[in-house]
C-alpha positions in Angstrom: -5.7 45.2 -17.8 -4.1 41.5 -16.3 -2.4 39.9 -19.2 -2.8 36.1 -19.3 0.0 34.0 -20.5 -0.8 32.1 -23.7 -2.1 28.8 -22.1 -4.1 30.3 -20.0 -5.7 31.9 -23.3 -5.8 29.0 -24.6 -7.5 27.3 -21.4 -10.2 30.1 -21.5 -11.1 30.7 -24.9 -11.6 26.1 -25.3 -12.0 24.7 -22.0 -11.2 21.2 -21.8 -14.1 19.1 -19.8 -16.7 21.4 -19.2 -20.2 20.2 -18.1 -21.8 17.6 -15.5 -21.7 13.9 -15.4 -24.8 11.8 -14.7 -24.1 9.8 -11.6 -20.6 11.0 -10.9 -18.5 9.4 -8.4 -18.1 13.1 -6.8 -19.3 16.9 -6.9 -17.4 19.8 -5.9 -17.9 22.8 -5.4 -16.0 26.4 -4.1 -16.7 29.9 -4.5 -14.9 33.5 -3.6 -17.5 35.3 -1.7 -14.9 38.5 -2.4 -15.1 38.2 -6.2 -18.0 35.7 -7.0 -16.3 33.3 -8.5 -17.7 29.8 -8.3 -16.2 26.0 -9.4 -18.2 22.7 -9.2 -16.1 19.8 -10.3 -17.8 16.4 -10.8 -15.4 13.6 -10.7 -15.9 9.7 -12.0 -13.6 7.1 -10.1 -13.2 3.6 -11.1 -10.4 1.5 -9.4 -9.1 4.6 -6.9 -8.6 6.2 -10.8 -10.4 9.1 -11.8 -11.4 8.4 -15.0 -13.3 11.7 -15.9 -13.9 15.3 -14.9 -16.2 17.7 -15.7 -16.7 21.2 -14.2 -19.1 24.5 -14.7 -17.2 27.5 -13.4 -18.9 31.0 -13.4 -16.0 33.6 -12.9 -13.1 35.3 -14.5 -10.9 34.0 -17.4 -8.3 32.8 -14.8 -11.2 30.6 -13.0 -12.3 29.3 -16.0 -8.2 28.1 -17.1 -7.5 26.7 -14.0 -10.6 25.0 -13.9 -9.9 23.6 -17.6 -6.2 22.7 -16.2 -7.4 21.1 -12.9 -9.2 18.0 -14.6 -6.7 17.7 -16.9 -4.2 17.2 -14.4 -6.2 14.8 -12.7 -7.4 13.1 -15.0 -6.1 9.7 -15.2 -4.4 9.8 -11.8 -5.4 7.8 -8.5 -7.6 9.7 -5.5 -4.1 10.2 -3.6 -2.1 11.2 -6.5 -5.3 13.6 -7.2 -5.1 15.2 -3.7 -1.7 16.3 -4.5 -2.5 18.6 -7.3 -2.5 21.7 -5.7 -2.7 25.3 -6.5 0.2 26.1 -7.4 0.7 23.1 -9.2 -2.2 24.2 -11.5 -1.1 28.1 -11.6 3.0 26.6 -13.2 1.0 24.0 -15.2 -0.7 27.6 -17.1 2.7 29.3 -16.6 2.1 30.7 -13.6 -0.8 33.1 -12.4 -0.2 37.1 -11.1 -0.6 37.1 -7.4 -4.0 39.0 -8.2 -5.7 35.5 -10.1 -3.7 33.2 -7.4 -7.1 32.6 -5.7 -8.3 31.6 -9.0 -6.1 28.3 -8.4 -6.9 28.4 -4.9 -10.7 27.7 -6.0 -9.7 25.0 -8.2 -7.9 23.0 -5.4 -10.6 23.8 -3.0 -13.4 22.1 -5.4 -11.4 19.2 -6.2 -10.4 18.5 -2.6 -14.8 18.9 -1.7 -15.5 16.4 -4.9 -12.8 13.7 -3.2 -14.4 14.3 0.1 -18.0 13.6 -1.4 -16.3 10.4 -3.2 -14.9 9.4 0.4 -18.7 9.8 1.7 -21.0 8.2 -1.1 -18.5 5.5 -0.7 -18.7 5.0 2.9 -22.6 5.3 2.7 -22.7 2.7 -0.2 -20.8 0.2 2.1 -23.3 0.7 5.1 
């Protein structure tokens, strides 16, 4: 049996910022075809800041903690300072992941980096 680190414990057992947003600025989603796992993020962005994040996240423990620790960490930051969180920055912000659960933090990224595209496009089709 995979033993999780504390915060990730933590992470699964009260999941910061879990739901949907009514009219969000952007929606995510990723899944792992090989283990069914599946993210969407929703993100609100006032001023290039993303103000809020919410996800639903059907999968293991490790999905649901990285997706708890993915809006936290971008919460409060600008679009570019957003795209920067990566995986592994979200796997050392739990205390690190086994290689097994890496994908886990792979989803995460992958979510966040579709909701920032969909912000890019509903922005580009509001100024049309």
């Amino acid at each position: 049996m995979e033993r999780y680190s504390e915060k990730i414990m933590d992470h699964f057992k009260n999941p910061r910022n879990v739901g949907e947003m009514v009219n969000p600025s952007g929606v995510g989603n990723a899944g792992n075809p090989v283990c069914g796992d599946t993210m969407q993020l929703h993100i609100k962005v006032a001023d290039n800041i993303i103000i809020d994040a919410k996800f639903k996240t059907f999968g293991c423990g490790a999905a649901i903690a990285t997706s708890s620790m993915m809006t936290e960490l971008i919460i409060n930051r600008t679009i570019d300072e957003a795209m920067a969180v990566s995986n592994k920055t979200v796997a050392d912000a739990l205390g690190g992941l086994s290689q097994a659960k890496m994908h886990c933090s792979v989803l995460a990224e992958q979510a966040l980096g579709s909701a920032i595209d969909d912000y890019h496009t509903r922005r580009k089709e509001a100024d049309l």
